[in-house]
N, C-alpha and C positions, 0 to 999 in steps of 0.2 A: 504494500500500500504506500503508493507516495503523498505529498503534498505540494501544491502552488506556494508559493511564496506572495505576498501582495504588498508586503510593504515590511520595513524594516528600523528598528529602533535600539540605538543604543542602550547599553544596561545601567549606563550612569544617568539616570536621568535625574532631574532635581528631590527631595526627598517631599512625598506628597501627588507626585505628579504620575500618571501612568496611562503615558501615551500610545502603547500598544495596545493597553487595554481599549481607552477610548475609542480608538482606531478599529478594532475587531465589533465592537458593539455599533457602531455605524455602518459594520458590514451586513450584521446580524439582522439588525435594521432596513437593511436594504435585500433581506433575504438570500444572503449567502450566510452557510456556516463557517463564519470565521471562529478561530481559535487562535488564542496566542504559547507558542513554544518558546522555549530556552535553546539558543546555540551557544551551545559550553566553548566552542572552539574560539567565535568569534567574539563573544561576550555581547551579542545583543540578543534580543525579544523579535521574532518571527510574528506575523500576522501571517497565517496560512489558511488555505482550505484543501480538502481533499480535491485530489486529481482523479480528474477522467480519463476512462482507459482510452479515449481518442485521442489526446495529446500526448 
């Protein structure tokens, strides 16, 4: 199972603020299931949704 990537947020963001999240919940809103992951590698916050097996 993969995932789309949609947009991408640093992990330092200011304390209080959680712009990935916002981000995903506008998705959500707009009827995609966004979700937000952790990339341990690059140290940001993923906004993804599940991939079609068409792409």
């Amino acid at each position: 199972m993969g995932a789309k990537v949609l947009e991408r947020f640093p992990a330092g963001a200011p304390r209080g603020s959680w712009p990935a999240e916002e981000c995903a919940a506008a998705h959500r809103a707009a009827g995609e299931p966004a979700s937000v992951v952790m990339d341990l590698e690059s140290d940001a916050f993923l906004v993804v949704v599940p991939a079609h097996d068409e792409e």
